[in-house]
N, C-alpha and C positions, 0 to 999 in steps of 0.2 A: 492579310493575304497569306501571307509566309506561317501565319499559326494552321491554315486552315488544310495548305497543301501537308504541312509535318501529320496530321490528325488524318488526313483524305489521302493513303497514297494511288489509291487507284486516278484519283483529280491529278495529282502531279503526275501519271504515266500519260493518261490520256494528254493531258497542255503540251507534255513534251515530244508526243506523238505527231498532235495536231500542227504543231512549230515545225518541228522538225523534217515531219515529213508530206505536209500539207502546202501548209504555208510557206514557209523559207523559197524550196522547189517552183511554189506557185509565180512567187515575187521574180523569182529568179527569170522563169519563163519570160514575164512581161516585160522584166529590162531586157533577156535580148533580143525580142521581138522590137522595141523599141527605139534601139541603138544598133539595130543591125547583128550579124555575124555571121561566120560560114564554116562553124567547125564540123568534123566531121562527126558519123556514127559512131566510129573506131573512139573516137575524142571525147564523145559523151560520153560512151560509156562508161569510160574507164573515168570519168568527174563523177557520176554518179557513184557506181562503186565505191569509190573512195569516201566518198559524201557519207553514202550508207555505214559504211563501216567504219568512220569516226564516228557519227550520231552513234552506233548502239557499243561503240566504244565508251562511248562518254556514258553512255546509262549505266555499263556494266560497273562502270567505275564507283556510278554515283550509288546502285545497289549493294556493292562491296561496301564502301563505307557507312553507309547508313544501317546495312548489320552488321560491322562491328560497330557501331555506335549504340545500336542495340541492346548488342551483347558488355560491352562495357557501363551501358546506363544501368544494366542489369545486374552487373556484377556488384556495383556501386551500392544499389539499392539494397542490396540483397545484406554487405555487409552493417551498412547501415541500420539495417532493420536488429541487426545480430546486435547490434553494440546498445539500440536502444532497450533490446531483453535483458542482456546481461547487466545494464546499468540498472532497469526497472528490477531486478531480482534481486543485485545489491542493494539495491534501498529500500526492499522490501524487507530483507534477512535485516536489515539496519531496527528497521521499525519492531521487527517484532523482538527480536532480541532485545530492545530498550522494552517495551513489553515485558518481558519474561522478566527480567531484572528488577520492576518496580512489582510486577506481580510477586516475586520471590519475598520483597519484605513484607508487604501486605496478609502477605500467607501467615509469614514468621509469626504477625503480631494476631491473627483472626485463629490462628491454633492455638498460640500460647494461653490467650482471655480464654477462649473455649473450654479446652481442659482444665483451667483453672475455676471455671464455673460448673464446669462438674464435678470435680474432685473437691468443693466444697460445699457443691450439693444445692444448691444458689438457682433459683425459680423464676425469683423474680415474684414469688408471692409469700414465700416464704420468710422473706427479710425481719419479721416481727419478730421471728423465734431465736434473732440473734440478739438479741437485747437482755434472752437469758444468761446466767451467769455461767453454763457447762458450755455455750455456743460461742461467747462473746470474742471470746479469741480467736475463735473460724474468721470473723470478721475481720480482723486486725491481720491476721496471719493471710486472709487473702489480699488486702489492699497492699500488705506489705511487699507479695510476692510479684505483684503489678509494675507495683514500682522497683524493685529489682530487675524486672524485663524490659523495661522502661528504659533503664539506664545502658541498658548494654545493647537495647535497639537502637535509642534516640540518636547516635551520628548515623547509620544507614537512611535512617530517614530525614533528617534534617532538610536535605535540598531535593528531598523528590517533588515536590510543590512545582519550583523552578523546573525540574525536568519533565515533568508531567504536562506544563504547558509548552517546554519544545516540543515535545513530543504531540503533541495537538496542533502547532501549528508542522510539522512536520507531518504530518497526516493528511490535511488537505491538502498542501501541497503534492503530496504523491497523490493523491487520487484525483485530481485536476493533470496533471504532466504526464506519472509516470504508469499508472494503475491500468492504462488500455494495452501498451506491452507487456504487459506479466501474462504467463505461458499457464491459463488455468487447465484445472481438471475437473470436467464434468462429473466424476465420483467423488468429487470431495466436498463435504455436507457445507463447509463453510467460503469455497474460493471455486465452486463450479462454474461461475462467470463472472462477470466485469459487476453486476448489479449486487448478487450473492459476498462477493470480495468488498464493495466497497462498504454494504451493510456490516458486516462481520468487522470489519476495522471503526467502526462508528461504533459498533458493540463493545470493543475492544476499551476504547476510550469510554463509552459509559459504567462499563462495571469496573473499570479501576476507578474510576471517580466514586463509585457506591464504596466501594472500600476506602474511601479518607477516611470513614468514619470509625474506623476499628480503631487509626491512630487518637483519634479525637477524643475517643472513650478511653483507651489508655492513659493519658494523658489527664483527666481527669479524675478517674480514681488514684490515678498515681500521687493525685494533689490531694484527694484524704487522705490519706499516711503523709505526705509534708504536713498537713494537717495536726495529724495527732503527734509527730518529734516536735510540735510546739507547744498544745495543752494536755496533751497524753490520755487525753479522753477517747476510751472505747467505742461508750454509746454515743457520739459523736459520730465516728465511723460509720456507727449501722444508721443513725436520721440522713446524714451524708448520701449513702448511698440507697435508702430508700427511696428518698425524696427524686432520683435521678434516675431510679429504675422505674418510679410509676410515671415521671417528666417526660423521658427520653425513650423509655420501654428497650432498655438495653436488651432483654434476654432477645424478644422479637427481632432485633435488631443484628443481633448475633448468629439467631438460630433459622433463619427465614432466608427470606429472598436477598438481603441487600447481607448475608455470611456467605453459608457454606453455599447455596446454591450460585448466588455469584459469582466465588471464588471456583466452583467448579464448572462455571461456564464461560469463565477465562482459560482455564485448561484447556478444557474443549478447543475452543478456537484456536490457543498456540501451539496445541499439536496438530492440531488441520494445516496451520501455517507450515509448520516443520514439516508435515508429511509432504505438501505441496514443494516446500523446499527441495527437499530429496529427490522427488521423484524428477524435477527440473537437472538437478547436479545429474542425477543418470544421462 
């Protein structure tokens, strides 16, 4: 009853109307018709008057409170709506900066292989021609220089594995909790809405995942040259690495969807993120 009058106040004027000025009056009459009495005109009046103006005493009162109660459930809410954006913002700026940070070495290592396959000129069908005797050190000189990048990558990347799956379950979590108060913008290709935002961060986490493989490939040609400082065999190198370019189809793999265009459509989205960012900070 009491939820229905708070939700209905025209209900609770009328009951209070109907009580107060119907009923109570009405009760009143039949007891003293009942029990007698002889007061005067002069004497009602002035019970009545009195009567009237406690009753809408008591309303004005109970109208005064109940808008400021209004106005403080509002004030309340209003803050609380602020504290759930600025938290939802923080932990969005959180996610994508761990973003940017795993995209950054992924980058390191999907440039470095890149220009190293082109600067030795490396096809991917070409591999036979290294088994010449003018070429055979191209081979050697490039496995060699892999694993050189290798060495001075391999602590940035060591525990990105580990962080890559906080970071995934940190993902759904914000898109479950936090993802419905973030302050989008309909101009921004990748966070113009709640469905656009949540896809772009699922994209986010698929193409850093398409890039483990840049590491994976490092890592393996870096192991012919561990290779060859054991039997010092050339032509080694090049069956090596044939055998893993017609297997694994490195070039494609480099030069296609799961490389550059990838890595440039993580870009894309952590500068939508960033731009989204800033435009909130304003």
């Amino acid at each position: 009853m009491g939820k229905i009058f708070k939700e209905h106040i025209l209900i609770t004027f009328a009951v209070f109307f109907l009580v107060m000025i119907i009923i109570v009056p009405s009760v009143i009459n039949v007891l003293m018709n009942f029990v007698g009495g002889n007061g005067t005109n002069d004497g009602w009046l002035g019970f009545w008057g009195g009567y009237l103006g406690a009753t809408f005493t008591i309303l004005g009162v109970f109208l005064q409170l109940r808008h400021e109660n209004e106005v403080e459930k509002n004030r309340l809410k209003a803050e609380y709506s602020k504290k759930l954006r600025e938290d939802s913002i923080e932990s969005f700026l959180n996610i994508i900066d761990n973003f940017n940070s795993i995209n950054m070495v992924y980058s390191k290592y999907y440039v470095n292989l890149n220009e190293l396959i082109n600067k030795y000129g490396i096809t991917g069908e070409n591999l036979n021609d290294f088994y010449k005797r003018e070429k055979i050190d191209k081979a050697k000189d490039f496995v060699c220089e892999v694993y050189r990048i290798k060495k001075v990558l391999e602590n940035e990347v060591s525990d990105l594995d580990v962080k890559y799956l906080k970071l995934s379950n940190l993902v759904s979590s914000y898109r479950i909790k936090q993802l419905p108060f973030l302050k989008f913008d309909k101009n921004n290709q990748s966070f113009a809405d709640r469905e656009t935002a949540a896809k772009s961060l699922l994209n986010l986490l698929k193409y850093t995942k398409q890039l483990f493989g840049i590491t994976n490939y490092f890592t393996i040609i870096a192991s012919f040259f561990e290779t060859y400082l054991t039997d010092n065999d050339k032509e080694n190198i090049v069956a090596n690495l044939n055998a893993r370019w017609l297997g694994d189809n490195i070039i494609n793999v480099i030069k296609s969807a799961n490389g550059k265009n990838v890595s440039n459509k993580l870009d894309e989205i952590i500068k939508n993120a960033e731009k989204l960012s800033q435009e909130y900070i304003r």
